[in-house]
C-alpha positions in Angstrom: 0.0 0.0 0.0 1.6 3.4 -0.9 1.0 5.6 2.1 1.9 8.5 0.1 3.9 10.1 2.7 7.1 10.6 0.3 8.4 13.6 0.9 6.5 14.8 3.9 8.9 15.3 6.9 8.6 14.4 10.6 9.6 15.4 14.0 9.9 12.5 16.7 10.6 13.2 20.1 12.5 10.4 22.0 14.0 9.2 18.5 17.0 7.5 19.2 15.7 4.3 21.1 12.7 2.6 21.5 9.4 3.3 20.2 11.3 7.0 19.0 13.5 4.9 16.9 10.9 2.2 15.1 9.1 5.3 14.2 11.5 7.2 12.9 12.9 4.0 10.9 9.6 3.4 9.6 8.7 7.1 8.4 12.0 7.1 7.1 11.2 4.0 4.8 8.2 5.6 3.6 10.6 8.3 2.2 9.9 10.3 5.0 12.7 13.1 5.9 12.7 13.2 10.3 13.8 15.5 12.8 14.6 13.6 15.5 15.5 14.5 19.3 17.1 12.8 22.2 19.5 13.8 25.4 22.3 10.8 24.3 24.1 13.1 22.0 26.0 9.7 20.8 23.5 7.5 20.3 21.3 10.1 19.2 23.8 11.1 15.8 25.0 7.7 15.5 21.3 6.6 15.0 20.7 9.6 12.6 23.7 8.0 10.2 22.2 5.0 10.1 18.8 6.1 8.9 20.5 8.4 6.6 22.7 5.7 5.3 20.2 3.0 4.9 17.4 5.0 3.3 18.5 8.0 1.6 16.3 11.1 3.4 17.8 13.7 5.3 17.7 14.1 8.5 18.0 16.8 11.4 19.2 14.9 14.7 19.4 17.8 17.7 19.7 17.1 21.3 17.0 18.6 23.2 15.8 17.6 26.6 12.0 17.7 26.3 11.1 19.3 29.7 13.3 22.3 29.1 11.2 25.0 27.2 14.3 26.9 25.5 15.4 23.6 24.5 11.9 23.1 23.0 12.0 26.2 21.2 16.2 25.5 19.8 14.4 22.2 18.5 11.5 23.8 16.6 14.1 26.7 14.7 16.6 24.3 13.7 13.3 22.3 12.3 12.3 25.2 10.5 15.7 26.4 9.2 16.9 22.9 7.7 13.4 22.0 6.6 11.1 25.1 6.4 8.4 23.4 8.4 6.9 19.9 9.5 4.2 17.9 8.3 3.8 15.6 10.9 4.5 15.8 15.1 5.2 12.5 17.0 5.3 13.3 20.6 6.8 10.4 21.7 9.6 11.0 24.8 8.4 9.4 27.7 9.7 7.3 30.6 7.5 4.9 33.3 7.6 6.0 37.0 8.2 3.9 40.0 6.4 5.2 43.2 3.6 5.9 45.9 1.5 8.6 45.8 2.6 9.5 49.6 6.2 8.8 49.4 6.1 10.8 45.9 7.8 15.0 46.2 6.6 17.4 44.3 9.9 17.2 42.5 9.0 14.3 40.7 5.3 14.6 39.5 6.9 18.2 38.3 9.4 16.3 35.6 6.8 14.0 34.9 4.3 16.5 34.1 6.4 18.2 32.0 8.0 16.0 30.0 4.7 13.7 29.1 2.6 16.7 28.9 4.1 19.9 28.6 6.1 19.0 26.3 3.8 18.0 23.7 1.9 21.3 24.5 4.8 23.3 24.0 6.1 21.3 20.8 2.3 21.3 19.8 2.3 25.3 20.1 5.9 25.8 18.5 5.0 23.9 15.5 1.3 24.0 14.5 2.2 27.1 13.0 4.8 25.0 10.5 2.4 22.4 9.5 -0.7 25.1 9.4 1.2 27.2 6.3 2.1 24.0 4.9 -1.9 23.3 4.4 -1.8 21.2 7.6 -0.9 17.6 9.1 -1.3 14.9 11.6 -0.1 14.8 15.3 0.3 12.0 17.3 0.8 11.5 20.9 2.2 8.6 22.2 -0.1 7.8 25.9 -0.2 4.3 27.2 -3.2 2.0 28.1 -1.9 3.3 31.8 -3.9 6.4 30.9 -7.3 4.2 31.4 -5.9 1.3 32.7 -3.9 2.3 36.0 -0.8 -0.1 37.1 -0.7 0.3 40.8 3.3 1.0 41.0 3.2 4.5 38.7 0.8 7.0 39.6 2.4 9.6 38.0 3.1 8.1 35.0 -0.9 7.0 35.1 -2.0 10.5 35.9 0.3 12.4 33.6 -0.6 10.0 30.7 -4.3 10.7 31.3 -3.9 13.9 31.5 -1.6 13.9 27.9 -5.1 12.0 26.4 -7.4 15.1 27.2 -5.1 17.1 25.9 -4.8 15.6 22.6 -8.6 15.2 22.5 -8.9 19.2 22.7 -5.9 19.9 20.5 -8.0 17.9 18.5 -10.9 20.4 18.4 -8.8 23.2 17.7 -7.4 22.0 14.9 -9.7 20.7 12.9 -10.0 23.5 10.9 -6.2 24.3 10.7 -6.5 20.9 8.2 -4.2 19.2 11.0 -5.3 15.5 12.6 -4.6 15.1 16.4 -4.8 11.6 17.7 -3.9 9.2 20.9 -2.1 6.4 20.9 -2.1 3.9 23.7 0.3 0.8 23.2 0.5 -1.8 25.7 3.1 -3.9 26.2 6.1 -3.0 24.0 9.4 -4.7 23.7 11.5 -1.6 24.6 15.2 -1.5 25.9 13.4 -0.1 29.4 11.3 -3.0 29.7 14.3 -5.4 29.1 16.4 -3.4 31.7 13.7 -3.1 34.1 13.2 -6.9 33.9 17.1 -7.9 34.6 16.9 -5.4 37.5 13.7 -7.7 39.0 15.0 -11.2 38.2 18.8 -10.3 39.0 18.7 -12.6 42.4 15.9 -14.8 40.9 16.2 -17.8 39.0 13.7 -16.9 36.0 16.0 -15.0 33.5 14.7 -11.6 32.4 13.2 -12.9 28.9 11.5 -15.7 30.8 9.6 -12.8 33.4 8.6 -10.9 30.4 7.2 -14.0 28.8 5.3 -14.8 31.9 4.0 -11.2 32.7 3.3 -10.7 28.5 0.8 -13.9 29.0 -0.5 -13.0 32.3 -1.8 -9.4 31.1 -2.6 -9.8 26.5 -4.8 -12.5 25.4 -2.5 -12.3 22.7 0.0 -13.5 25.2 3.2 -11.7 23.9 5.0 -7.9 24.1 4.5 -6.7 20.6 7.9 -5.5 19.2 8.4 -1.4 18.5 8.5 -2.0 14.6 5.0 -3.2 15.0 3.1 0.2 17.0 5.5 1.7 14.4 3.5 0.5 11.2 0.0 1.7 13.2 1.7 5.1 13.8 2.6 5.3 9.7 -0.6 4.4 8.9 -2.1 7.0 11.0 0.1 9.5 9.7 -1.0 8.8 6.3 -4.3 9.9 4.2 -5.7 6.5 4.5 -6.8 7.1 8.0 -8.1 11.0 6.9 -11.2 10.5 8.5 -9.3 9.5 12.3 -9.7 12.7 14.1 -9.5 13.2 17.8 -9.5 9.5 18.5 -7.5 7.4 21.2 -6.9 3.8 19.7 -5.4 1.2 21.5 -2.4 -1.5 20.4 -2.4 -3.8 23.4 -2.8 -7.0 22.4 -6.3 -7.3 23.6 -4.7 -6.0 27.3 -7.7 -3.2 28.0 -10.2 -5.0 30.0 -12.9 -2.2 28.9 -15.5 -1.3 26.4 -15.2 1.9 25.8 
């Protein structure tokens, strides 16, 4: 299916690992140029090469630490200066939280706020304007199924992630008529370095190796009984970003494997 995305070019927060990276690999095999941003200045360009290398499109790798609005607003000039404007917004950067609502300081649901939802409100802000002159666009934000189904050991991450739906659902509104798409997506479980680190953190004195837990935990949570890899969320990203899914507006839509145990 040709996706008719050629050309177009795309910013991806949290590009050079995970999720950030699948996506950016994927848009860049649709003959997608990307703007990708990261704080591993290393992996982050070394990352950049290889897409460059293995499909051909240009691309603008900057490190910019998400929570950290001048660092926002360095991001979106040297978007506009290389490229002259985006097409499409992935606000991806993210990171799960480990904690109690009591033992939790102020501190911490700070960062968390801003980098899962400030920072798509000020990347939002800083580059609608891009995509607007350039007859508009799609934004997607990357939630979690956390967002209406709670895990019990991150509240913040929870909370901020529901809080990053609604605001995608009223971005949404406003831009309808700016010809730009704003959608939700909420993977499940996802088969990124963090969920491979966490696990041989948890199983380090055990005697179930760190595949194994994920494997048991992947089967106790999906019907599907498996983590989904990030090249496949990837493909549902590209397709949203593409005209086939024109008439997808202000939606949340779920890749969990069956996980969510709602009808909603």
């Amino acid at each position: 299916m040709d996706l008719g995305l050629k050309g177009k070019v795309a910013v991806i927060t949290g590009g050079s690992i995970g999720i950030g990276l699948a996506i950016a690999r994927a848009m860049a095999s649709e003959g997608v140029h990307v703007a990708i941003c990261a704080r591993n200045e290393t992996r982050l360009q070394e990352e950049a090469e290889k897409i460059r290398s293995t499909y051909g499109v240009s691309v603008l790798a900057k490190v910019c630490d998400v929570t950290n609005p001048d660092q926002i607003m360095e991001f979106s000039s040297e978007i506009r200066k290389t490229f002259g404007g985006n097409d499409i917004l992935i606000n991806n950067a993210g990171a799960g939280t480990n904690e109690k609502i009591m033992d939790a300081p102020d501190t911490k649901w700070q960062y968390y706020w801003d980098l899962h939802v400030m920072a798509a409100v000020r990347l939002s802000r800083a580059l609608i304007p891009h995509m607007e002159e350039r007859g508009g666009g799609v934004i997607l934000n990357n939630s979690s199924i956390c967002a209406t189904q709670p895990l019990g050991y991150e509240p913040i991450y929870n909370t901020t992630k529901a809080a990053l739906s609604m605001f995608s659902k009223c971005l949404a509104n406003e831009c309808i008529p700016k010809g730009i798409r704003v959608n939700t997506i909420n993977p499940g479980l996802i088969l990124t370095p963090d969920w491979i680190s966490t696990a041989k953190k948890l199983t380090a004195r055990d005697d179930i190796s760190a595949m194994d837990y994920l494997d048991k935990l992947a089967k106790e949570y999906t019907p599907i009984g498996r983590f989904a890899t990030p090249e496949e969320l990837a493909h549902f990203f590209l397709f949203m970003c593409s005209d086939k899914a024109s008439y997808c507006v202000g939606s949340t839509y779920f890749v969990d494997g069956g996980w969510l145990n709602t009808v909603t």
